[in-house]
Each structure stands twice: as C-alpha cells, then as structure tokens.
C-alpha positions in Angstrom: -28.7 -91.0 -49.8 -25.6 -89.4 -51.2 -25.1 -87.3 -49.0 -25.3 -89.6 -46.4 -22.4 -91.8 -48.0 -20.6 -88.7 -48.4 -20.5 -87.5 -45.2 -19.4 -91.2 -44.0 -16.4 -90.8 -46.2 -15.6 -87.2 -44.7 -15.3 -88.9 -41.2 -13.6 -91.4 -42.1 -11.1 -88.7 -43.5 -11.3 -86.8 -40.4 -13.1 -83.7 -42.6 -16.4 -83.9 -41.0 -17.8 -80.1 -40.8 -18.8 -79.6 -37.0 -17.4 -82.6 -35.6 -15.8 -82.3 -32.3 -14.6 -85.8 -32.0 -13.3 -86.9 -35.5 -12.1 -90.0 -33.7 -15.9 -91.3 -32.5 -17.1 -89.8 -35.8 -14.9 -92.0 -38.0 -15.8 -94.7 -36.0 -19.5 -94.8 -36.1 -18.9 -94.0 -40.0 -16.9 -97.2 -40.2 -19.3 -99.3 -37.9 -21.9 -98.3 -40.5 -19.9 -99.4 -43.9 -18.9 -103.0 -42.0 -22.4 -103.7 -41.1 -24.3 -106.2 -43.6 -28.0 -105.4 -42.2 -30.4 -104.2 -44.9 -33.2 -103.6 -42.3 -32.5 -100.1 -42.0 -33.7 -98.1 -45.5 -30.2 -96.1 -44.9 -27.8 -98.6 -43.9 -24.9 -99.0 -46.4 -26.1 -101.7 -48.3 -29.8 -99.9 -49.2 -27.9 -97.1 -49.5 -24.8 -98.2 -52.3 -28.0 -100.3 -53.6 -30.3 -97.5 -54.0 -27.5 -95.4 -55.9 -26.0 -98.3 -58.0 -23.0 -98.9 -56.2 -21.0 -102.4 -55.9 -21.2 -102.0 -51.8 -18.3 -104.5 -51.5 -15.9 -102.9 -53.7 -16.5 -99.1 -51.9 -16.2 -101.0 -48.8 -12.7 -102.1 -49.8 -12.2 -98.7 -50.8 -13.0 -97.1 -47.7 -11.6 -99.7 -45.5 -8.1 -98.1 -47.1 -9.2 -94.7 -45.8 -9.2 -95.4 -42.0 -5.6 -95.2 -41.2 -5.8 -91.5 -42.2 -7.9 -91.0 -39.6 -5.3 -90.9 -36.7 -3.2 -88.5 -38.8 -6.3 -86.2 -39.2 -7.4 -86.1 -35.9 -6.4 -83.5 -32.8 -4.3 -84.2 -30.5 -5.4 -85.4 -27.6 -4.0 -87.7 -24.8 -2.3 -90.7 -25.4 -4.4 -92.4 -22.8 -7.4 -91.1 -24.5 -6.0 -91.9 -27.6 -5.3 -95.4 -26.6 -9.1 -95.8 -24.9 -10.8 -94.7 -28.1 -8.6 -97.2 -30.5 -8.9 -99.9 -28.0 -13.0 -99.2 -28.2 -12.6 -99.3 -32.1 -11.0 -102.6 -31.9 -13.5 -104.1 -29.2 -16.6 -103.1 -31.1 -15.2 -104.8 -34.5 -14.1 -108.1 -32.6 -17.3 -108.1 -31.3 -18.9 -107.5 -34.9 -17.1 -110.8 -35.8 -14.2 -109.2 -37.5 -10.9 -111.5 -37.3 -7.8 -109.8 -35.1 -5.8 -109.7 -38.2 -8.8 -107.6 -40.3 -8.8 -105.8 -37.6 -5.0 -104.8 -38.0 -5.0 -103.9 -41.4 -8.1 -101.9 -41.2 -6.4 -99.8 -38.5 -3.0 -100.1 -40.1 -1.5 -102.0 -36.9 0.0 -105.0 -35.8 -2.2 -108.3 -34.7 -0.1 -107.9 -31.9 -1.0 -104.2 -31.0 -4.7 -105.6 -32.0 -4.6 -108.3 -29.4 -3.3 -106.3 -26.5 -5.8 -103.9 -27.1 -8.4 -105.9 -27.1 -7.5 -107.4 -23.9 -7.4 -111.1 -25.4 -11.2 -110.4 -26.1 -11.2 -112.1 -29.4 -9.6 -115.4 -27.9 -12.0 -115.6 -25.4 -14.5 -115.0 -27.8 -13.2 -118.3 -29.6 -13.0 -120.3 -26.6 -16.7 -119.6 -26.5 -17.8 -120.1 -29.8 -16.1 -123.5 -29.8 -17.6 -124.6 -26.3 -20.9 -123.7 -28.0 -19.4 -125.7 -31.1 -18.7 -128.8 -29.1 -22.1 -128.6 -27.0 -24.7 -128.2 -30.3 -22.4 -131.0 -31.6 -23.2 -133.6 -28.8 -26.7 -132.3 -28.8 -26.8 -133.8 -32.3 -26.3 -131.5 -35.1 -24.2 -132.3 -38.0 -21.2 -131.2 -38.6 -22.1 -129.6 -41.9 -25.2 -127.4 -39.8 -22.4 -126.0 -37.5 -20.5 -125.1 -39.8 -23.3 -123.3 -41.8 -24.5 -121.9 -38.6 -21.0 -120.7 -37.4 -19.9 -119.6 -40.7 -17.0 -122.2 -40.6 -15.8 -124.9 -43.4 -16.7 -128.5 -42.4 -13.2 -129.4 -41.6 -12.3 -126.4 -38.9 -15.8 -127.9 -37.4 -14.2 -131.3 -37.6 -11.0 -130.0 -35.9 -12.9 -128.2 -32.7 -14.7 -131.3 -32.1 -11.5 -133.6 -32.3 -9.6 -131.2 -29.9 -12.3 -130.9 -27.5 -12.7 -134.7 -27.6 -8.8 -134.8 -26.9 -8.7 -132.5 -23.9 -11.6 -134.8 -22.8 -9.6 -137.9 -22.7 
C-alpha cells in the first residue's frame, strides 16, 4: 500500500520510472487522491487508512505538488498541451470540483479554468439548479435538497426564489 501511495506521489512529480506520458500519469494519480470512495481496498482513503495516515491533510499536501507537474513534463505541442490540461480540468468539474479549486490545483486562473472547460461547469449549474427547482415543486423540503445537493439551506432558498422570478 506504500508503494502504491508512493508511486502516486512520483507522478504527480513528473518522476514516474517508465512513464511515457507524465502528463496522463499525474492525472490519473491526482484523479485517485480527489476521489472519496472507499469501495475499492486500494483507493486513497483504505489506503492512508490502512497506513495511519490523516488522508485529508496528505491530500492538501499533494494537491500543492500538481503545479510541478507542467515544469516536469516533456515538451510536447502546445495544442496537445492545451488538450490534455483542458481534459484535467473537464474530468475534475465533472467530479464536482468548484472552477476556482480547480485553478489553484492547477496553479491557473478561474478564467483560464473556465475557458478551458468550455463553460462546462456553468452548464453544469444551470442543471443542477433545474433539477433543484423541479424535486422542489415535486415536494421536497428545502432542507432534503440541500442535504441531497450538498448545499446550505439558504443557497437552496436562493435557486428556488430566482427560478420563481424568471417564472413570473
């Protein structure tokens, strides 16, 4: 299980032995260190578990790492370049990461973030307060959405009042 860690640390350093794309490798490694699920006997939280590690705290650590990454790497294409960062971003939007934790992790603007990510995570938001608004008028409480959605009562309470708004 060491080991394991370990080698998630060299990629995120750009130091994996017999990697040929650092990038993709530092990538997966820091898919692996964001992701909460404990299903998996290796995932990152067995694992910092298992070796009596506070998983939070060398996920704040590592999460410092990441930026090295690009100065590590070959040089390749900026188009490719560009593609593979832009993937990065995508795939931690999509994990529910917020634009601007997304910036610092990658040590770049929310602006750079968002044009990246093709306005991905507004859209994403537009969605998750449609879905908001509908489980609302279907009858749920305020306080289960925003348990559900992982929001306080009062952003809840804000979505609904500018949906009913744009209604009127």
């Amino acid at each position: 299980m060491r080991a394991v860690l370990q080698d998630a640390i060299y990629c995120l350093q750009g130091d994996a032995p017999l990697v040929r794309e650092p990038v993709a490798c530092a990538a997966e490694a820091r898919r692996w260190i964001e992701s909460p699920d404990t299903r998996w006997p290796y995932s990152f939280e067995n694992i910092c578990s298992a070796l009596d590690l506070d998983s939070g705290r060398i996920r704040r650590r590592l999460a410092g790492m990441t930026p090295l990454l690009h100065l590590h790497a070959p040089q390749t294409t900026t188009q490719a370049r560009r593609s593979a960062l832009a993937d990065d971003v995508v795939s931690m939007i999509r994990a529910g990461h917020s634009v601007s934790a997304v910036a610092e992790t990658l040590g770049m603007s929310v602006s750079k973030v968002s044009v990246l990510s093709r306005g991905l995570a507004s859209r994403l938001k537009v969605a998750r307060d449609a879905e908001i608004v509908r489980l609302r008028r279907a009858g749920r409480s305020h306080r289960a959405l925003a348990t559900h959605f992982g929001l306080s009562v009062t952003r809840i309470l804000r979505i609904c009042a500018r949906h009913e708004a744009a209604a009127a």
